[in-house]
N, C-alpha and C positions, 0 to 999 in steps of 0.2 A: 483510621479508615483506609481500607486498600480500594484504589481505583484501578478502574481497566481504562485506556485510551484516555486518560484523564477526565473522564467524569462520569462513570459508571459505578455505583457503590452498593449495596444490600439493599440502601432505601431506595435506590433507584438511580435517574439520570439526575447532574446536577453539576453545575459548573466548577473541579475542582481548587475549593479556595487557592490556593501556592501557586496557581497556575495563572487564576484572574488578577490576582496580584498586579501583574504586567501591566495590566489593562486600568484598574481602580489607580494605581502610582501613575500613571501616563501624566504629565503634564499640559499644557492648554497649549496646541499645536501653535506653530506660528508661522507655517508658509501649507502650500498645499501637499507638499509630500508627506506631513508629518500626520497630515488629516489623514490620506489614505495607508498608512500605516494604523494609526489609530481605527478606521472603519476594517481593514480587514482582519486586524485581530478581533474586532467584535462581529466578523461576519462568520468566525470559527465557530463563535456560539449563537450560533443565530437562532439555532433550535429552542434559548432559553431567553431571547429576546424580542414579543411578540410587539408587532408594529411596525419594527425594527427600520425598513423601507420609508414608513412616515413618520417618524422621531428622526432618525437621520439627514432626511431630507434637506434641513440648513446648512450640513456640512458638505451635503453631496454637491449644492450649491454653489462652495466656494471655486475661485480660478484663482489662475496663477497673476494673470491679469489685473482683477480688481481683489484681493485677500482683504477681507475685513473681518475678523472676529468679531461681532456681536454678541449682543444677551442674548439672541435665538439661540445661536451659535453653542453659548457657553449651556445654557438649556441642556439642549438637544446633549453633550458632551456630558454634563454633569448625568442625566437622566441615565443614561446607555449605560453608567458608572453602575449608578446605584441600583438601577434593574438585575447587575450583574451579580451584586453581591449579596439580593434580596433571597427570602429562605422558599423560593420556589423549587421545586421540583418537579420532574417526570419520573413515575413508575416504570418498570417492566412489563411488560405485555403478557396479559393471562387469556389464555386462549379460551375459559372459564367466562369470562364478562363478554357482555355484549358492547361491539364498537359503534361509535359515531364517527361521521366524517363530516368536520365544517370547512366551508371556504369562504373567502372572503378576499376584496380586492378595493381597491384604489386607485386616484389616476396617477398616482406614486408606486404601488407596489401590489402585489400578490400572494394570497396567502393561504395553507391550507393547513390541517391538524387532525390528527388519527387518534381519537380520544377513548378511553374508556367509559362505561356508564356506574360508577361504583355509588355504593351505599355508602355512608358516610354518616357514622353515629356521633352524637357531639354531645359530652357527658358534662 
């Protein structure tokens, strides 16, 4: 597979495996620098992790103050993992289809998505 900017390939947008590596290997943080290392490498792909604001939200939680890793915690951490390396994709843009625009928000985060309308046979 040849990628452009790391995750662009023929079938479309899509997190290149060798690259999310980083991210699925990351270990279970254990002070607050290592959470925000961990949240901004998964903020590179954010484009392929919807919710992302409110699944995060226990880690964004944490201080330096009171660190407690919890089972939210490890949740929230494990989830972000496996979303990353689930067989999701984004297409390329055909100027052929007609678009949707959803939004969508929370008292955690904001969110919006430029979608196509495609037909979709399932044999």
């Amino acid at each position: 597979m040849v990628c452009w900017l790391g995750f662009i390939s023929k079938e479309g947008r899509k997190p290149n495996p060798s690259l999310v590596s980083a991210i699925v290997d990351f270990a279970a943080p254990v002070n607050c620098s290592q959470v925000g290392t961990f949240l901004g490498m998964c903020s590179f792909y954010a484009e392929f992790l919807p919710n992302l604001s409110t699944i995060a939200k226990p880690l964004r939680l944490l201080s330096d103050d009171s660190y407690v890793w919890n089972m939210e915690c490890q949740a929230s951490f494990d989830l972000l993992k496996e979303m990353l390396i689930s067989p999701s994709c984004l297409m390329h843009h055909d100027p052929n289809l007609p678009i949707v625009v959803s939004l969508d928000a929370s008292p955690v985060g904001i969110g919006g998505v430029l979608s196509h309308i495609v037909n979709v046979n399932v044999n």
